[in-house]
N, C-alpha and C positions, 0 to 999 in steps of 0.2 A: 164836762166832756173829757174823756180819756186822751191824755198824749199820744198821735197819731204815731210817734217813734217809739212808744213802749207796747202798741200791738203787738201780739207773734200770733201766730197761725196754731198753735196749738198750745196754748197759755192756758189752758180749762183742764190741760190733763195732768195728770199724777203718775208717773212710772219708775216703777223698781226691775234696777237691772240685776237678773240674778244666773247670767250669763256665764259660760266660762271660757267663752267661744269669740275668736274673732269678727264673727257672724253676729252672733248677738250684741256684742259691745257697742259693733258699729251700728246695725241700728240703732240702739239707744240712742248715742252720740246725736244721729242725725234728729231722732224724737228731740234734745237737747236743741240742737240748733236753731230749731222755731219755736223756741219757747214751754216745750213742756218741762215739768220738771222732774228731773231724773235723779234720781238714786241709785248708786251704783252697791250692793249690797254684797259685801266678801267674806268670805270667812277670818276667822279668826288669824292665819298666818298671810291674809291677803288676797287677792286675785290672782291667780295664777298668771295673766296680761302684764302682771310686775315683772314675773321673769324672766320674758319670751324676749333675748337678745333681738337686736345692739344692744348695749346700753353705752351710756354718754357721760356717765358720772352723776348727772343732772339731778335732783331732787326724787323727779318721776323714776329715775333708772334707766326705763325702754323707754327709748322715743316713739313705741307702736304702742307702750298703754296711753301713754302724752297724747296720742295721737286720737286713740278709740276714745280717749275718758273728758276730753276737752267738756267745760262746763256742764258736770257732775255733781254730785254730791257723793259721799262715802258715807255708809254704817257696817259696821261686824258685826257679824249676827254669828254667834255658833249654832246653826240648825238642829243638830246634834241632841242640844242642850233641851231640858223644856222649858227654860226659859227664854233657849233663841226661839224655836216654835210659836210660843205664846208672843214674842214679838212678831214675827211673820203674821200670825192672825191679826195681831192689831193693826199691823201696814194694811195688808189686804181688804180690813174694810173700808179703809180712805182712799185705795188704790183704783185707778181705773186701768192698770194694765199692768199684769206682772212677765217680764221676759225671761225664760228657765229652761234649762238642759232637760235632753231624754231622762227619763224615770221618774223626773220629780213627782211627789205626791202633791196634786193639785188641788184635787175634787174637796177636802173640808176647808180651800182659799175660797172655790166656788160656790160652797155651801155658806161661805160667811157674807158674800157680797156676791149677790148675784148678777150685779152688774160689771163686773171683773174680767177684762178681755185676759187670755191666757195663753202665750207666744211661747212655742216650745221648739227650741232650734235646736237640732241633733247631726250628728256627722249624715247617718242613713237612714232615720223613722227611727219610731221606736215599733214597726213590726214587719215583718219579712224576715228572709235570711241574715243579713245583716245588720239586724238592730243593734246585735251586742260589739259590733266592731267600733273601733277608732279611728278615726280619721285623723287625716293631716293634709296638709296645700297638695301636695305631690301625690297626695293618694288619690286627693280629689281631681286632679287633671289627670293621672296616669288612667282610673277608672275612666274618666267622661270620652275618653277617644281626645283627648286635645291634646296630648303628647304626642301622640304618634303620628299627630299628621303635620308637628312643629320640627322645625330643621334641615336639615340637610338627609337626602333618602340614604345615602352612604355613610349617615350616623344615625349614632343612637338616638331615640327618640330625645326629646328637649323641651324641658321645661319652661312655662311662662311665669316669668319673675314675676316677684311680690307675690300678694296675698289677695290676686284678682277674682276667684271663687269663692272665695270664703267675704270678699267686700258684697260683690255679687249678689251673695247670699242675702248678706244683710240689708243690704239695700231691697231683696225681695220682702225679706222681715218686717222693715219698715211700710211697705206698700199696703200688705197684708193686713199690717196692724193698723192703718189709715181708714181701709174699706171695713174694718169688724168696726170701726169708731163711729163711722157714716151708720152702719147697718144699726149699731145700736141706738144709732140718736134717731132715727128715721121705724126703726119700733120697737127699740125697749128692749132686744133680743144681743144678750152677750154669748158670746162661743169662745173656743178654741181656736187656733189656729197654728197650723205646722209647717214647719219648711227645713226639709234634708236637703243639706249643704249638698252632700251628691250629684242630687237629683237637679238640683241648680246650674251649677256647671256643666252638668250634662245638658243641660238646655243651652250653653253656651257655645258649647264646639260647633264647630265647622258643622255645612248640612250634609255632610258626605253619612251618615247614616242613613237619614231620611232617602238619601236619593239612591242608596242602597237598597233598602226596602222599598221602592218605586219600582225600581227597574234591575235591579241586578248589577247593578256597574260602581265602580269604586276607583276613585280617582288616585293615585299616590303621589308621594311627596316628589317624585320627579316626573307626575306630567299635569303639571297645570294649566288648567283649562283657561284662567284668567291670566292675562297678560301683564301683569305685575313684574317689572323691572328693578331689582332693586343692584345700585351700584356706589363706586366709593371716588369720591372728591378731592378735592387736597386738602380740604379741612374737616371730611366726613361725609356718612353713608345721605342717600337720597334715594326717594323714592317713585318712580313715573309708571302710570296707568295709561297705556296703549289703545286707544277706542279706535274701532277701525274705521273711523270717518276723522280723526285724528292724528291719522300717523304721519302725513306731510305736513302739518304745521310740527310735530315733536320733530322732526327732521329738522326743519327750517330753525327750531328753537335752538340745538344741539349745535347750530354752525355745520351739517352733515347733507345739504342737500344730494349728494353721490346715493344717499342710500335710498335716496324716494326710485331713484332709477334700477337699481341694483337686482337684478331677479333674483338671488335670495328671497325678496323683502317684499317684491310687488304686488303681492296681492296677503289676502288675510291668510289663505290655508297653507300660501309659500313662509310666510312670517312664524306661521305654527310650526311647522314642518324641521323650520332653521332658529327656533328661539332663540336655543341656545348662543350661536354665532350672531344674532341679533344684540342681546344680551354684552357680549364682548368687543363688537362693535361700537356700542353706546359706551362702556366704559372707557376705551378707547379716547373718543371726543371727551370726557367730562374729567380724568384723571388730575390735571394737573386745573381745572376752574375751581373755584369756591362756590360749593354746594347750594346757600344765598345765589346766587347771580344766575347759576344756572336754572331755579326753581323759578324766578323773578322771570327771566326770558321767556320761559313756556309757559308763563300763566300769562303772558302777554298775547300768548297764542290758543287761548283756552285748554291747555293741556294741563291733566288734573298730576301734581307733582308736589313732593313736598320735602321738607329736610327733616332728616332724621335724628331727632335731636338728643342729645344725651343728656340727665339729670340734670348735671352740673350748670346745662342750657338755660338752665326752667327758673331759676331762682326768679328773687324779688326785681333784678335787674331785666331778665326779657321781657322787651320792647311790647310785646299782645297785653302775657299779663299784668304786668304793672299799666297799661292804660284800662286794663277790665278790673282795677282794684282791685285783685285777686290775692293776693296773699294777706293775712293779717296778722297785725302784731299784738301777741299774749304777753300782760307779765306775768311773771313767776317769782317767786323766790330767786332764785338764779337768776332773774333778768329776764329781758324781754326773749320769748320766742317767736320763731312763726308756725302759724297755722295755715293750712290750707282755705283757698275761698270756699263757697259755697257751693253744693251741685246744680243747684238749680237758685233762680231768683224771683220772688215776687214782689210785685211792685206796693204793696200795700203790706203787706207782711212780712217783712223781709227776715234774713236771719239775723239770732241777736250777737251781740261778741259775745265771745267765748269768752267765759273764765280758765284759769287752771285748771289742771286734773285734778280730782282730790288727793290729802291726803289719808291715808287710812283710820278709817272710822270718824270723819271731819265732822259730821255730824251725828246727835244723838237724837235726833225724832224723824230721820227721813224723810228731811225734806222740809217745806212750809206750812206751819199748822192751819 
């Protein structure tokens, strides 16, 4: 019988990552984390994910290929070449999933292995107006409407840090590529499947399109409909959600009982009316508390509140993650790193550790023969 600790959830599959894309990387990765085995296939001067700042000095360079490429494999293949080609054909008959940018020529991988699922992640399709454009993080939120309704109304729109559309993405990539693996093993039938980073994020934003196209109305960034208070501590921002069956205990929690009475405040559409001054009132009360003690008090009170935490919050030492074994420790050449935990966890399958990233062209058969 098979070591219950050496299952993974997708140990039966074979995937070459021919990605150039944050989008696709990441899903590999995560195909990688339960066990399938991934090849990360670059060209000849590398992956482009080599160069994509920070870099750290570190062996990998970026700590976002370190991060996309965790427990990979590496080959170079000059596609170009016909002897990188004639390689590409022989992966693909062993291959049950090859992941590849707009334009690739597919169709003689499909004709070699017709059981070959086929992951084609592009900035915006490859048909429409847009196929032949380039994407980037900022094009992709600036397109999706989620810029403009991020920030302050009396500034320019504001960008959502990191590389949340394009993970998004990938994360949809992986899903996609889940259900074409069901569908093949349930009748034998291999496809395509596509996913524009775009069109992703655009499913991300706010519903304010939607309810635009319902009804005609559009909400701006200075009149929000949901009562989201956000203010600042003595050690930092916090954040309190206002239910109107809840705003005498967020009083009581605040030490503020004057404002349950206060006709400003007293009913829900007087609260609406005077946000703002609601708003400057609560900071008022919480300025000089510790953002902890204040969140602690109102959730004693069922008020849904939380602390606004900053990176530096989040390491190996916070209290949630470090008892959710969340972070994990890589060696590397350099020493040990951390990796992020898992997205998700199953109790029978779990994910396996991560190896290091590769290094370029680490291996010469792609993979396990």
């Amino acid at each position: 019988m098979q070591d219950a600790k050496s299952v993974t959830a997708l140990g039966a599959y074979r995937v070459f990552d021919l990605s150039e894309s944050i989008a696709g990387q990441f899903c590999c990765r995560m195909l990688a984390d339960y066990g399938a085995e991934v090849t990360l296939v670059e060209p000849p001067d590398g992956s482009v994910t080599r160069r994509l700042p920070p870099f750290d000095g570190s062996p990998s360079g970026s700590p976002l290929f370190h991060h996309l490429n965790l427990g990979k494999n590496s080959l170079i293949v000059d596609s170009a070449s016909a002897e990188g080609r004639a390689l590409l054909d022989d992966l693909a008959k062993v291959a049950d999933v090859f992941v590849v940018p707009a334009g690739f020529d597919r169709a003689p991988l499909r004709n070699l292995n017709p059981r070959l699922i086929v992951a084609v992640v592009s900035p915006f399709g490859e048909d429409g107006p847009k196929r032949d454009w380039r994407g980037s993080e900022m094009i992709y939120q600036a397109m999706s409407g989620m810029m403009i309704q991020n920030g302050r109304n009396d500034r320019e729109p504001l960008f959502g840090v990191g590389n949340r559309g394009s993970c998004c993405a990938g994360l949809a990539t992986y899903s996609a590529i889940l259900s074409a693996l069901l569908v093949r093993e349930r009748t034998g039938v291999a496809q395509e499947v596509a996913i524009d980073i775009a069109h992703t994020v655009a499913s991300m934003t706010y519903p304010f399109a939607l309810q635009f196209a319902y009804n005609g109305t559009l909400e701006g960034r200075d009149e929000r409909i949901r009562p989201l208070v956000e203010v600042e501590c003595a050690d930092g921002w916090m954040s309190i959600f206002i239910r109107a069956n809840g705003f005498d205990a967020m009083c009581e929690g605040l030490d503020a009982p004057d404002l349950i009475t206060d006709p400003r405040f007293a009913t829900g559409e007087a609260r609406r009316d005077n946000f703002r001054e609601l708003v400057a009132e609560i900071q008022t009360r919480v300025r000089t508390r510790k953002a902890g003690d204040v969140v602690n008090a109102l959730a004693l009170r069922r008020v849904v509140a939380a602390c606004c935490f900053k990176p530096t919050q989040l390491g190996p030492d916070a209290p949630h993650l470090k008892a959710r074994d969340y972070w994990q420790k890589v060696p590397t050449d350099s020493g040990i790193r951390l990796a992020l935990g898992p997205q998700f966890r199953m109790s029978r399958t779990p994910r396996r550790a991560a190896k290091a990233p590769p290094a370029p062209g680490e291996t010469t058969s792609g993979g396990r023969t």
